[in-house]
Every structure is written in structure tokens, then in C-alpha cells.
N, C-alpha and C positions, 0 to 999 in steps of 0.2 A: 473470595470471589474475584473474577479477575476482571478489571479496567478495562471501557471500551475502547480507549488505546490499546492496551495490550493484548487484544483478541486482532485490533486491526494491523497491529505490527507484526502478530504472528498471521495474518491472511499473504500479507504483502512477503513476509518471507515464503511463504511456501509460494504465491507464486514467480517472485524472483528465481526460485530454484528452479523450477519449470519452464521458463525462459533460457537458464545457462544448458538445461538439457537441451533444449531445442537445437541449440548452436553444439554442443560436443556432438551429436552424433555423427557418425563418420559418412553419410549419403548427404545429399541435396536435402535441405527440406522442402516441404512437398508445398504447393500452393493453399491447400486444408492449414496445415502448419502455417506458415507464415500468416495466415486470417488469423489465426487463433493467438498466435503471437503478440499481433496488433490489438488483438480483444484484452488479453494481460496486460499488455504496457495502457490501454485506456484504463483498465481497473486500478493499477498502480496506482498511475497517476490521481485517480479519484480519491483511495484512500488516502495518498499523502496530503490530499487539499484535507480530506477530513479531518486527519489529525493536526494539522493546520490550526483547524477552524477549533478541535478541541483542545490546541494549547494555548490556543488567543485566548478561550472564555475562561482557562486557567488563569491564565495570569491577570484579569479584568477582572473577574472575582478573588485574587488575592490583594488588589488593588484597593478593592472597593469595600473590605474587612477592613485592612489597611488605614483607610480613611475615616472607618467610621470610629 
């Protein structure tokens, strides 16, 4: 089974990929495009806080095993 990290770091790659396409295409991108752009880089950035916040409780609860 696989880790809600690792479902969220494969979210964040597939859409970083879709980000790098946006930019090789060889036209302008289109004003639709760049909103959508901005929507990806807000998701990113969300998931990376999540995984964040799931590696803080990682290490909090190996601390507090640790302790006792």
C-alpha cells in the first residue's frame, strides 16, 4: 500500500510535468493556459506544505517513541 506521501509526491510530479509542457510548447501560451498554470503552482505549493506537515508528525512521533 502506498504512503500518503508517496501518492502526494507522485500528484506533485505529474503536475510539475505539466507545468514544463506548458513552457516547451513552441506558440505563446494562451491566457486559459497561464490561469491554469497559476492553479498548478497553487496545488504544488499546497502539497509541499502537506508533506511538510507529514514529515513534522513523522519526526514528533519518532521523538516521542524515543522518549518514552
Amino acid at each position: 500500500m502506498n504512503s500518503p506521501a508517496a501518492a502526494i509526491r507522485s500528484e506533485v510530479h505529474q503536475l510539475i510535468q505539466l507545468q514544463i509542457q506548458t513552457f516547451k510548447q513552441p506558440a505563446s501560451i494562451t491566457s486559459a493556459e497561464l490561469d491554469e498554470y497559476h492553479l498548478r503552482s497553487k496545488k504544488i505549493r499546497t502539497l509541499y506544505a502537506e508533506l511538510d506537515r507529514i514529515g513534522t508528525q513523522n519526526v514528533v512521533g519518532l521523538q516521542l517513541q524515543q522518549a518514552s
